[in-house]
C-alpha positions in Angstrom: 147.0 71.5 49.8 145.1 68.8 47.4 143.5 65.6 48.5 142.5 63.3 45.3 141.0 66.1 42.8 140.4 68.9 45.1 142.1 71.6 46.4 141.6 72.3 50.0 141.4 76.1 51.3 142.5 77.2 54.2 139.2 78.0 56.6 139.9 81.7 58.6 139.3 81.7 62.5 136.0 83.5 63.0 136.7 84.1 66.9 138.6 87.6 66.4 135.3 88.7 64.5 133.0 87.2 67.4 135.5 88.6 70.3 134.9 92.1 68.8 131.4 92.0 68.5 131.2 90.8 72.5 133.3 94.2 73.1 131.1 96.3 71.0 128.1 95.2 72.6 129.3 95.6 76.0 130.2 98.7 75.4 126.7 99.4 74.0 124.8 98.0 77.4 127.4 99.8 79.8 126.7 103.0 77.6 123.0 102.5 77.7 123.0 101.4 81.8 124.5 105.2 82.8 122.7 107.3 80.6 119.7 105.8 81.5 120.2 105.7 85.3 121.8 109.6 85.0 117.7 110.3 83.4 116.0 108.7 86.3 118.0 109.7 89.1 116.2 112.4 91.1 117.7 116.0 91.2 117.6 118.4 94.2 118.4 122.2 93.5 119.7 123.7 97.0 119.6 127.8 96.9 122.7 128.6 98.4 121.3 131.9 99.8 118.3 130.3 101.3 118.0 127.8 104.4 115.6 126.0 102.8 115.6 123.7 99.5 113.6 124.2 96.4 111.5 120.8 97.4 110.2 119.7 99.9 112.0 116.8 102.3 109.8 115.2 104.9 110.5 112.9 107.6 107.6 112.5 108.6 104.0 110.9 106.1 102.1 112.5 104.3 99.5 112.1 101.8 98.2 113.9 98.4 95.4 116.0 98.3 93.8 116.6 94.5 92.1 119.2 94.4 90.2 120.8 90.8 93.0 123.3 90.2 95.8 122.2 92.3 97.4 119.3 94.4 99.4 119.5 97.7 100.7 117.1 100.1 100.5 117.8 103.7 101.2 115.5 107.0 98.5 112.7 107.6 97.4 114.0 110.5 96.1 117.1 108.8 92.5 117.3 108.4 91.1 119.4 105.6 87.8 121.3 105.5 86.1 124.4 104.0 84.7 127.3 105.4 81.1 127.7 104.8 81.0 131.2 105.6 83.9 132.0 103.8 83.0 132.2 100.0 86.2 133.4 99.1 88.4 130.5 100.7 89.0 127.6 98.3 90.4 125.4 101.4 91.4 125.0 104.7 93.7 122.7 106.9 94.0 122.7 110.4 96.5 120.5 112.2 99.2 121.0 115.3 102.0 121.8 114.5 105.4 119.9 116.3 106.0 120.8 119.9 102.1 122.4 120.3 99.1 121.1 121.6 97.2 123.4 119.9 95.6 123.2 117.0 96.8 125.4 113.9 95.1 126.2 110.5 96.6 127.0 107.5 94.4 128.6 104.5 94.4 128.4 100.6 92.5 131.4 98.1 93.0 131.2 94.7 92.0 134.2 93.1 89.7 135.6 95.4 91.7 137.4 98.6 91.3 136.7 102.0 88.5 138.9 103.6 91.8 140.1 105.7 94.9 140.4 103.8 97.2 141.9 106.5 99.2 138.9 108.3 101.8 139.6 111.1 104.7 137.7 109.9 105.8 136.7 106.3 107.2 134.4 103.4 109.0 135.5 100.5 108.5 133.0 97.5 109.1 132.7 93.9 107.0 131.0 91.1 108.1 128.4 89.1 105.4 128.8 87.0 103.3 126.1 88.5 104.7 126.0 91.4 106.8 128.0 94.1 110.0 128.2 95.6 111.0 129.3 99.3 112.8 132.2 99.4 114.9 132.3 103.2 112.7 132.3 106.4 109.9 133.6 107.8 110.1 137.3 108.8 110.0 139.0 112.2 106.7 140.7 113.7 105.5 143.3 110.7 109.7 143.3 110.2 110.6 147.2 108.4 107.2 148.9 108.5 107.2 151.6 105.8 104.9 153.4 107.9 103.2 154.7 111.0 99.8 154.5 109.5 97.9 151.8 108.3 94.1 151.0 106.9 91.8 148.1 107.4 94.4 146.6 105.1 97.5 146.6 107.1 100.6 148.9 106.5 103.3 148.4 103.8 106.2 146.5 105.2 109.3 144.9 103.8 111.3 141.8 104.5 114.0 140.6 102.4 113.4 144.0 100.3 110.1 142.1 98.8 107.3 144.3 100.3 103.9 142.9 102.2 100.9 144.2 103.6 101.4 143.9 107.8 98.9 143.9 110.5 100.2 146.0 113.3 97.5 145.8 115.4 97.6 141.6 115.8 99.0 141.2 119.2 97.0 137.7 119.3 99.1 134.9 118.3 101.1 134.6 114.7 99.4 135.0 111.4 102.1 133.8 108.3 101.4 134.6 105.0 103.3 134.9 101.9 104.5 137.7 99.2 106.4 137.5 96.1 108.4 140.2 93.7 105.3 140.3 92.0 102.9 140.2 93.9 101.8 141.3 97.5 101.0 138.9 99.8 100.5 136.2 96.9 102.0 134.5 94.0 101.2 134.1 90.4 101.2 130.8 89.2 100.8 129.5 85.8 98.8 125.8 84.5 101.5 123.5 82.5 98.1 122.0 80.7 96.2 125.0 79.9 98.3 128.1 80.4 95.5 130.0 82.9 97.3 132.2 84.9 96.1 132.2 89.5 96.8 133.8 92.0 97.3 132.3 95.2 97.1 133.5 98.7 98.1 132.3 102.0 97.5 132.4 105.4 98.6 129.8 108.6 97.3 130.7 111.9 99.0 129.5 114.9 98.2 129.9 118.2 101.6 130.3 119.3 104.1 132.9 119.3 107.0 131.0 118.3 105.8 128.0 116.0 107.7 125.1 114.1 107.2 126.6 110.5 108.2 123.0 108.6 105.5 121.1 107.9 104.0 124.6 106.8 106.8 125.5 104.4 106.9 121.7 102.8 103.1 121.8 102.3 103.4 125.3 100.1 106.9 123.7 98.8 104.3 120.5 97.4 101.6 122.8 95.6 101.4 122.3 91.7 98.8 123.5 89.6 97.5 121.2 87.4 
C-alpha cells in the first residue's frame, strides 16, 4: 500500500504477545501462592500405635516458661518454684490437675537425679533430639516387676518392654515418671545450638490414685532445649 512517496507497512497486532504474557504470569503467582502456603502450613505427625500425638494440643491457656537450658509451656494456672533444699532439682510446678482439688507437683532434673529415682507408675518416651515424643500411656502400679527384691532404688520393672526403676513400697498416692530405650527413668536430649548432650528426669506427684495425666503429658510434649 503507497500513499504519495511512501510505502506503508502493515503494523502486527501485539495483543496475542500481551495475552500470553498475562497467562504466564498467572501461572507464575498461582504456582508461587501453593508452594508457599504448602511451607507454612503447620504439620502434625500422629503415631498410629500411640493414643497420644507427637505435639502437644491444648484446649485450654497456657504460657511459656524460658528457662537457661530449656523452655516448656504449661497451663496458666501453674505456678513454678524451686526447691531450696533440693540442690539437685532444676524446677518445680505445682498445679491441680482437672477433676482434683488438690494440689499436684510435677518436677524437672537435668542432669543431676532425683534424690529418689523409684516412681510408682511410668511414661515411655522417645528423643527427638531436643525434644521428646510420647510413647502410649501411662503404666499400671510398678506394671511387670522383674523382681521380688528391691533396694533404696526401687526394683526393675517393665512397661511397654522399655524397663524402669519401680517403687513397690509407695502405697501413698501416684508418683509418674518417665523412661526411654536409652535410658532409665530419663531421656537424653541433645542442644540444636551447641550440640551438649542432658539428661532429663521426671517426676509428677499427685495426690490421687487415678489422676487426669493431660496437662502433664502436653507440658513434657512442649520441652525443647535450647
Amino acid at each position: 500500500m503507497y500513499q504519495i512517496g511512501q510505502k506503508l507497512t502493515k503494523q502486527k497486532s501485539k495483543l496475542p504477545k500481551m495475552a500470553l504474557s498475562i497467562v504466564i504470569l498467572a501461572v507464575l503467582i498461582i504456582s508461587g501462592y501453593f508452594v508457599i502456603n504448602h511451607r507454612l502450613k503447620p504439620s502434625t505427625y500422629i503415631k498410629q500405635s500411640s493414643g497420644y500425638s507427637d505435639t502437644a494440643r491444648y484446649d485450654y491457656q497456657v504460657k511459656e516458661i524460658n528457662f537457661p537450658i530449656f523452655s516448656i509451656s504449661v497451663p496458666t494456672s501453674w505456678d513454678s518454684y524451686t526447691k531450696k533444699d533440693d540442690a539437685n532439682l532444676e524446677t518445680e510446678f505445682a498445679f491441680k490437675s482437672t477433676g482434683s482439688s488438690n494440689y499436684q507437683n510435677l518436677q524437672l532434673y537435668i542432669d543431676k537425679t532425683p534424690t529418689k529415682m523409684a516412681i510408682s507408675r511410668v511414661l515411655v518416651v522417645s528423643s527427638k533430639v531436643d525434644s521428646m515424643s510420647v510413647e502410649g500411656t501411662v503404666s499400671d502400679k510398678c506394671s511387670n516387676p522383674q523382681s521380688d527384691e528391691g533396694n533404696q532404688n526401687g526394683v526393675i520393672s517393665k512397661w511397654q518392654n522399655v524397663s524402669y526403676l519401680c517403687d513397690t513400697g509407695n502405697n501413698f498416692g501416684t508418683v509418674v515418671g518417665i523412661t526411654s530405650g536409652d535410658s532409665l527413668n530419663s531421656v537424653n536430649l541433645k542442644s540444636p545450638s551447641t550440640g551438649q548432650n542432658y539428661k532429663l528426669y521426671v517426676k509428677a506427684m499427685y495426690s490421687d490414685m487415678n489422676p487426669d495425666y493431660s496437662q502433664m503429658i502436653n507440658a513434657l510434649k512442649s520441652i525443647r532445649v535450647k
